[in-house]
C-alpha positions in Angstrom: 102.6 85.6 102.6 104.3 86.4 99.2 105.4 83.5 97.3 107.8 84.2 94.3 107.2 80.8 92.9 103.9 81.6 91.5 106.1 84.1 89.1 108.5 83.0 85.9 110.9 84.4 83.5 111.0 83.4 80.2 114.5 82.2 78.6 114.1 83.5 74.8 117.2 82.5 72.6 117.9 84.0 69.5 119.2 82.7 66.0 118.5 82.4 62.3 117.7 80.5 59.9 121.3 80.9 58.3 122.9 77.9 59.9 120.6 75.2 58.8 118.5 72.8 60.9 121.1 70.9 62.4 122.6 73.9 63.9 119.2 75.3 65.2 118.6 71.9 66.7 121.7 72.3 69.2 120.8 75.7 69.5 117.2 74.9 71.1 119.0 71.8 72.9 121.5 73.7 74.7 118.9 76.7 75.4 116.7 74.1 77.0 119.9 72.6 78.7 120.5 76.4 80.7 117.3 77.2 81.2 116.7 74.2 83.3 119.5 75.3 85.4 118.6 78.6 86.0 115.0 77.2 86.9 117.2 74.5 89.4 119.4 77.7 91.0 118.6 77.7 94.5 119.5 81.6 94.1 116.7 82.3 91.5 113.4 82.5 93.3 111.2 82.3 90.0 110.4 79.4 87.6 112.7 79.7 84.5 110.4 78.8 81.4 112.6 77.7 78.2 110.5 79.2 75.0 111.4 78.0 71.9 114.2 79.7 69.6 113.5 82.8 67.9 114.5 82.8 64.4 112.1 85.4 62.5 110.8 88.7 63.2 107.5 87.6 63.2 108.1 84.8 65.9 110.1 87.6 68.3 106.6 90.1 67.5 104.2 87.6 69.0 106.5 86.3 71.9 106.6 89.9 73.1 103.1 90.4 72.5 102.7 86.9 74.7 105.1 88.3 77.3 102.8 91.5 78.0 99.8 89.3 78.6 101.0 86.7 80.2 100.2 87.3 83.8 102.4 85.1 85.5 105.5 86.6 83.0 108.0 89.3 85.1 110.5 89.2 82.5 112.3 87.3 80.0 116.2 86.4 80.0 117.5 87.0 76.4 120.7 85.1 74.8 122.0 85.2 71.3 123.5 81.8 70.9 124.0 82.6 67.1 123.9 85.6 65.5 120.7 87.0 65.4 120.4 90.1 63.0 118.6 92.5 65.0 116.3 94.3 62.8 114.5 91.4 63.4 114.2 92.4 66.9 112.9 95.8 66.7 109.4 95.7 66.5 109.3 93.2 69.2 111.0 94.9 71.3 109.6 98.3 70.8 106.3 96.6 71.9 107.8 95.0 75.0 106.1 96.2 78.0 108.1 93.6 80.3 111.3 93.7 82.3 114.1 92.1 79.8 117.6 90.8 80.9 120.6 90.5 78.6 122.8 87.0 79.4 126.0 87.5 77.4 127.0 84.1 77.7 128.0 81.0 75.7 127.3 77.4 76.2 130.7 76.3 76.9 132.7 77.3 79.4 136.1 76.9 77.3 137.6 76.8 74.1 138.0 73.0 73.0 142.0 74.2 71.3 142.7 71.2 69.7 138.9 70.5 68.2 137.8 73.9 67.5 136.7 74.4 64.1 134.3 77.1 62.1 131.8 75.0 62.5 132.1 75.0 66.3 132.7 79.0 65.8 129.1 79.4 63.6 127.8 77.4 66.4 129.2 79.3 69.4 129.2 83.0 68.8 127.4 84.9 71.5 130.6 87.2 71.8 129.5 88.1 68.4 125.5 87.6 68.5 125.3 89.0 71.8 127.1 92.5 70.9 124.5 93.1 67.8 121.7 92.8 70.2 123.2 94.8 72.7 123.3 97.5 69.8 119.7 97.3 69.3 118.6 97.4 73.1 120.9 100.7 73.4 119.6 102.2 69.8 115.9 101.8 71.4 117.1 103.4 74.6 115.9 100.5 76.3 116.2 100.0 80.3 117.6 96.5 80.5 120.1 94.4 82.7 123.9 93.1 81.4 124.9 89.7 83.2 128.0 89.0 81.9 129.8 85.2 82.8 129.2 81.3 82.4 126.0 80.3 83.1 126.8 77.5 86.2 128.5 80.3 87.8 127.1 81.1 91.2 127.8 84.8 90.3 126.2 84.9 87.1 123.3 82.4 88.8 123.0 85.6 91.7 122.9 88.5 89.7 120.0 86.9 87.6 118.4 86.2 90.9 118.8 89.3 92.5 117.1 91.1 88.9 114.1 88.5 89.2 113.3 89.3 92.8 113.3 93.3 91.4 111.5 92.1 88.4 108.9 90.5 90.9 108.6 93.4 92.7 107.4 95.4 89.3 105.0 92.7 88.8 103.7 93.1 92.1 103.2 97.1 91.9 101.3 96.6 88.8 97.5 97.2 89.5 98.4 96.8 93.3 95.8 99.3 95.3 97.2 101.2 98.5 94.7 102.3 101.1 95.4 105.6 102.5 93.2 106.3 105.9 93.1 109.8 106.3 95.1 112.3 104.1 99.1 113.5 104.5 99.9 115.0 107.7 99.4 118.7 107.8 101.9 120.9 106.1 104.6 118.2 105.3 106.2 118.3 101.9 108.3 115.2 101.3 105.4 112.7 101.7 103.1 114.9 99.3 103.2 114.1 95.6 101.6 113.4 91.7 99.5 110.1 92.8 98.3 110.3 88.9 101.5 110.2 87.9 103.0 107.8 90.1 99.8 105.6 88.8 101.0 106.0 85.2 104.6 105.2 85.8 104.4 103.2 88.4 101.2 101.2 87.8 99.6 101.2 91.9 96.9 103.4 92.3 96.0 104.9 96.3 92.9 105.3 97.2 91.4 107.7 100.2 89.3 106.6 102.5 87.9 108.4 105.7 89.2 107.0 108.6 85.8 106.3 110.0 85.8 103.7 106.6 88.1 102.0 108.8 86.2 102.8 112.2 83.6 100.8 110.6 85.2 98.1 110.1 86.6 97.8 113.5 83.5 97.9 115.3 82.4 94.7 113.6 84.9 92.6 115.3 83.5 90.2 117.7 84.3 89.3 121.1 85.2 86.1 120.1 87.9 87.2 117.8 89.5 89.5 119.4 90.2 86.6 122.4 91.2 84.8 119.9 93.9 87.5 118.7 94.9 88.2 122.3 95.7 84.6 122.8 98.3 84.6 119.8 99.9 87.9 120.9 100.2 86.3 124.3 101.8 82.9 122.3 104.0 85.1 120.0 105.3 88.0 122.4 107.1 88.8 126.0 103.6 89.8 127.9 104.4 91.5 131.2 101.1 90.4 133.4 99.0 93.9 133.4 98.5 93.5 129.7 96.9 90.1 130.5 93.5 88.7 131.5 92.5 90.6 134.6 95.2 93.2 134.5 94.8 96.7 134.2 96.1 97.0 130.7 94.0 94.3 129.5 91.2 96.3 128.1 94.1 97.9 125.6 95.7 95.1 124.3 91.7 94.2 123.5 91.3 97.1 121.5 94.5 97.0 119.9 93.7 93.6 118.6 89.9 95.1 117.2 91.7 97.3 115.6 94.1 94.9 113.9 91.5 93.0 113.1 89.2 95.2 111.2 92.4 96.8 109.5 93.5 93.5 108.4 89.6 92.8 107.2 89.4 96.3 105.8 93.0 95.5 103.4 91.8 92.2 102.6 88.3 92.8 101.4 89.8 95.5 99.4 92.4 93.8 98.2 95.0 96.2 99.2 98.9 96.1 99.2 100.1 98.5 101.4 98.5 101.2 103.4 98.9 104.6 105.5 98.2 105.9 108.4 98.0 109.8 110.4 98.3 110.3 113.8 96.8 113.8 112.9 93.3 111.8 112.1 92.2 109.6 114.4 88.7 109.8 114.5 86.4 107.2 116.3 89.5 105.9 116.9 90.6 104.9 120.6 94.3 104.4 119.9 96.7 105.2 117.1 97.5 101.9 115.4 100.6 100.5 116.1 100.6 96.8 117.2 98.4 96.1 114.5 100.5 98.1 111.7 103.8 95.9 112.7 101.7 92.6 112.5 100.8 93.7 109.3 104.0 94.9 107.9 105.4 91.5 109.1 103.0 89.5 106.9 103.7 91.3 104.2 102.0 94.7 103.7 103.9 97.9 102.7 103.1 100.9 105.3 104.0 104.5 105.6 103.1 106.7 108.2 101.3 110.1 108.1 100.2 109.8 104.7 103.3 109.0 102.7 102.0 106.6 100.3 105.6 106.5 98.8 107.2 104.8 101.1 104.5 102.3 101.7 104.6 101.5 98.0 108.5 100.9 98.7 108.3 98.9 101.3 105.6 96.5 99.8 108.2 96.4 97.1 111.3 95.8 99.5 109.2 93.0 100.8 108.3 91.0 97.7 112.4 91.6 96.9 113.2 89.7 99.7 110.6 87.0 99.7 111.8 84.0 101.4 115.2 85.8 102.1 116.5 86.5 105.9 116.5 89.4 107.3 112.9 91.3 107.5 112.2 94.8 105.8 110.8 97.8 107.7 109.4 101.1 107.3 111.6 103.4 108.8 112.7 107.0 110.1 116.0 108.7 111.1 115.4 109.8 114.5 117.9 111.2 116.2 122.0 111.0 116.2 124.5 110.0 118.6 127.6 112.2 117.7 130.7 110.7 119.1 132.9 112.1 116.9 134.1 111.2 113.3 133.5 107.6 112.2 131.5 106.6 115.3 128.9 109.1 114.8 125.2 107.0 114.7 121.9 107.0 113.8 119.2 106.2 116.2 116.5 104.7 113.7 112.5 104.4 114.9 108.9 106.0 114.5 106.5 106.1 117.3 105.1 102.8 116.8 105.5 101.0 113.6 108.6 99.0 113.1 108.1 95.7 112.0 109.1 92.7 114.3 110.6 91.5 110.7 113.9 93.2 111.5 113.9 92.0 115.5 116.9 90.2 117.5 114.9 88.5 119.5 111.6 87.7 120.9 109.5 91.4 121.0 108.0 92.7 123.9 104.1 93.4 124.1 103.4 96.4 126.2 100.7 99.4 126.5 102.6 102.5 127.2 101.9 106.8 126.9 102.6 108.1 123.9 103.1 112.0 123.3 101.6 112.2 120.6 98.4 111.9 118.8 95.9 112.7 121.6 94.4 109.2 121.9 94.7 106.3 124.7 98.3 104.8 125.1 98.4 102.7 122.4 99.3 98.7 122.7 102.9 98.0 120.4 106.2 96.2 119.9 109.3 97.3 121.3 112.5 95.2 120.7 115.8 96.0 119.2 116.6 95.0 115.4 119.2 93.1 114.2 122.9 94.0 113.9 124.7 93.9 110.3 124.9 95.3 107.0 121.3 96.7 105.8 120.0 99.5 103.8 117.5 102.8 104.1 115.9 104.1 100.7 113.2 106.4 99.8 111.3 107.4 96.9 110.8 111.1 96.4 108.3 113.3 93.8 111.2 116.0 92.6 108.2 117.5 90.0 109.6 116.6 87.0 110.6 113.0 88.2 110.5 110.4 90.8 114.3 110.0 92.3 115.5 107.1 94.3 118.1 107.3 97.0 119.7 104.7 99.2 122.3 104.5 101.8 123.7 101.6 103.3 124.0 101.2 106.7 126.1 98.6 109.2 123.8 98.8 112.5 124.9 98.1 115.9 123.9 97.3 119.2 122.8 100.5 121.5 125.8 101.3 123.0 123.3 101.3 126.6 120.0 100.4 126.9 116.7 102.2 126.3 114.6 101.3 129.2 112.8 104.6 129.0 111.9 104.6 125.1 108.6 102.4 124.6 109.6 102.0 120.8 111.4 99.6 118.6 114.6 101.1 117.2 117.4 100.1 115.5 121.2 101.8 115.8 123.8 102.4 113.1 126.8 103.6 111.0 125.8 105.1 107.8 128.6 104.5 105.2 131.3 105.8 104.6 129.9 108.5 107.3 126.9 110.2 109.2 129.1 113.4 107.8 129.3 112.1 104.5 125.8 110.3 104.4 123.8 112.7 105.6 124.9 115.5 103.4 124.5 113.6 100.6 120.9 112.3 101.7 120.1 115.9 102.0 121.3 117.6 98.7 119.4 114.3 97.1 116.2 115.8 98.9 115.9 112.0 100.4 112.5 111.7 102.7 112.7 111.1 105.8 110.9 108.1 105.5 112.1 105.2 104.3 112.1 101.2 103.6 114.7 99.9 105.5 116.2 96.0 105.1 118.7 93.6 105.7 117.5 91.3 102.9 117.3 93.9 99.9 120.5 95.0 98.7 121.9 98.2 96.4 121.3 95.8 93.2 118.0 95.0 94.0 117.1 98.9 94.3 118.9 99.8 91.5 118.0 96.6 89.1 114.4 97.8 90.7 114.6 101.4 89.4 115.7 100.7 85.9 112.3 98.6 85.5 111.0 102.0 87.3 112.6 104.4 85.0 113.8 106.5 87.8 116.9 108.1 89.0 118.9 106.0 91.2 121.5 107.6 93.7 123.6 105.2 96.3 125.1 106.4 99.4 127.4 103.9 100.6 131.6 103.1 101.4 132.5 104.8 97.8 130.5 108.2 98.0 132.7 111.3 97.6 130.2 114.1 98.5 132.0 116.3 96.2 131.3 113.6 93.0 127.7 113.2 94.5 126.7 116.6 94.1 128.3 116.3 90.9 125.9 113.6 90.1 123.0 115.1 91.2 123.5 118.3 88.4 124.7 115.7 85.4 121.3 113.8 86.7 119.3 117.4 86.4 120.7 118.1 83.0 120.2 114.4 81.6 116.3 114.2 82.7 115.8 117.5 81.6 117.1 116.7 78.2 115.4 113.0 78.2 112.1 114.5 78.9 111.8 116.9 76.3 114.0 114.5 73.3 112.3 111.0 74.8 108.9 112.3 76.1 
């Protein structure tokens, strides 16, 4: 399971020596006094770690330098209680290789009228200290979040969470190793891309294996395990009674739970984040994994299908972003529509096997069914309906010169009948402001047709996410105007263009 607790952010305070000890005193007393209750917020999933208050260029040098070496360290939250000249910040941050959050704040919430003096003003001048260092940030073209408000307010306390989760998720991608069984599915385009690129930018590196790698490791299961499994599927899950002991489906829930086994073996030996699959290699292989990819996207593994190495990367992210959060996160695909006219029109969301019981409504159901696909015995998987509410499809995408983000969010619904003769678990829903609207937008953005898909993870996790990222961010949601979209999408050609060849 993924545990955010094991990360922290580092509150850094800056000041001078200008005000005299006294002054520098109450500055590192009311530092201490906010970042204990930002490590106490019940919406901040991280340890906040007060460090002490940086007065000299030399000091903010070797905290960054700590920062990028400090394995536990996401990010740090910044504050300039004082003023803080911030030339004194430039090397420091020029060196910074961590996420960084600006909190324009003060200690008090109000202005004491009838005490308030110049000494209280040298004391309390963030609106002023805070606006130099936001000069130097933007003169560095440096990615970085603005939380502006009081620091006890929930608001404030949410925004800061919602970064750290996305600051987590960064950490997490860092050195994290992706198994890909088998290569991309023939001829597709969208789930192709630079892997040595993404490695450079992103810091996950995929690695190829031959799926009889993983054939291997499924035929070392034992008996006795794979009872074992079968008992806790029959525990967990809705089992109708062929799929149990003495049934005639028995046999493939059995070698639906090898093959979860030696998968799960296979990741964990290796270390491995997040993996892929192709239903166009299948070799040695008696079914195409599906029970066992769910399981494993469940307990926290990123997955894509056919190859796309992407979108497993994103949803292992999605998933450390929600950690501890309701709501589950999924791989996903747009499947098919349900056009009803104008605002009702819907999206039927699913893949042939692997949605992850994360995102169900109730209890799943086990079952062993044909599939038309993939040449192989019917496979054993979960079929159940997801969740209704507000949630949220994004993908990453290769565009050659750049990686693009795009997200849409999404208010799914129950089926408006049921399914009885789709052997898959699905999920229905409204894009916003339109499936009209949506979908042309998701098109002209060149979005894949794979994607993470989540209740939990929200528009400013993704795009707090993609800052860290350095990529292009593009939302589809209540506010999109296709004809400002597209407008979006040339400014966004024109600005990388120009960043790559001024920047790079």
């Amino acid at each position: 399971m993924i545990d955010l607790k094991q990360y922290e952010v580092w509150f850094v305070t800056g000041s001078q020596h200008l005000y005299g000890p006294e002054t520098l005193e109450q500055v590192a007393k009311d530092s201490r006094a906010i970042a204990s209750a930002l490590d106490a917020s019940t919406t901040i999933p991280v340890k906040v770690i007060f460090k002490p208050v940086l007065t000299t260029p030399e000091a903010i040098h070797e905290l960054c330098l700590e920062a990028n070496s400090a394995k536990n360290c996401v990010g740090l939250i910044t504050w300039m209680h004082t003023f803080s000249p911030a030339k004194m910040w430039i090397a420091g941050l020029s060196l910074l290789r961590k996420p960084f959050l600006h909190l324009h704040t003060q200690f008090g919430r109000e202005i004491p009228w009838s005490e308030i003096d110049m000494d209280f003003m040298n004391l309390n001048q963030s609106a002023h200290g805070d606006r130099e260092f936001g000069f130097i940030g933007s003169r560095l073209r440096l990615n970085r979040k603005v939380v502006v408000g009081h620091w006890q307010d929930e608001e404030v306390q949410s925004e800061i969470g919602v970064w750290t989760r996305a600051a987590c998720a960064w950490a997490d991608w860092q050195g994290a190793r992706i198994a890909r069984f088998g290569d991309n599915m023939r001829d597709v385009a969208v789930t192709e891309g630079d892997k040595v690129e993404a490695q450079r930018r992103f810091g996950y590196d995929v690695y190829g294996y031959g799926v009889g790698d993983l054939v291997k490791a499924v035929g070392q299961v034992s008996d006795a395990e794979i009872n074992q499994l079968v008992q806790t599927y029959l525990d967990e899950y809705e089992v109708p009674s062929a799929l149990m002991s003495g049934g005639e489906k028995y046999a493939a829930v059995c070698e639906g739970a090898r093959i979860e086994i030696g998968m799960r073996n296979f990741l964990s030996a290796g270390n491995f984040k997040a993996f892929t699959t192709t239903f166009e290699d299948l070799y040695g292989l008696k079914q195409l994994p599906g029970l066992a990819v769910q399981r494993l996207m469940r307990d926290g593994y990123g997955f894509g299908a056919e190859g796309d190495w992407k979108t497993s990367a994103l949803v292992r992210a999605m998933k450390v972003m929600s950690a501890g959060l309701p709501g589950g996160v999924s791989f996903m695909e747009d499947y098919t529509y349900h056009f009803d006219g104008g605002s009702g029109d819907k999206v039927l969301g699913a893949h042939m096997l692997e949605i992850c019981e994360s995102i169900a409504a109730g209890k799943p159901k086990l079952d062993v069914l044909p599939l038309s696909i993939g040449g192989k015995a019917d496979p054993v998987r979960l079929i159940f309906d997801a969740n209704t509410g507000p949630a949220i499809c994004a993908s990453v995408m290769d565009m050659g010169q750049r990686f693009r983000m795009v997200a849409s969010v999404v208010d799914v619904v129950p089926t408006e009948a049921p399914l009885p003769k789709l052997p898959v678990a699905r999920a229905l829903w409204l894009p916003r402001p339109s499936l009209k609207v949506a979908a042309a937008a998701w098109i002209y953005a060149g979005g894949a047709h794979h994607t993470g898909f989540s209740y939990a993870v929200t528009a400013d996790h993704l795009r707090d996410f993609a800052d860290m990222a350095g990529i292009e961010f593009l939302l589809i949601d209540e506010n999109t105007s296709l004809d400002d979209f597209r407008k979006e999408l040339r400014w966004n050609d024109l600005y990388y263009h120009l960043a790559n060849g001024v920047i790079h």
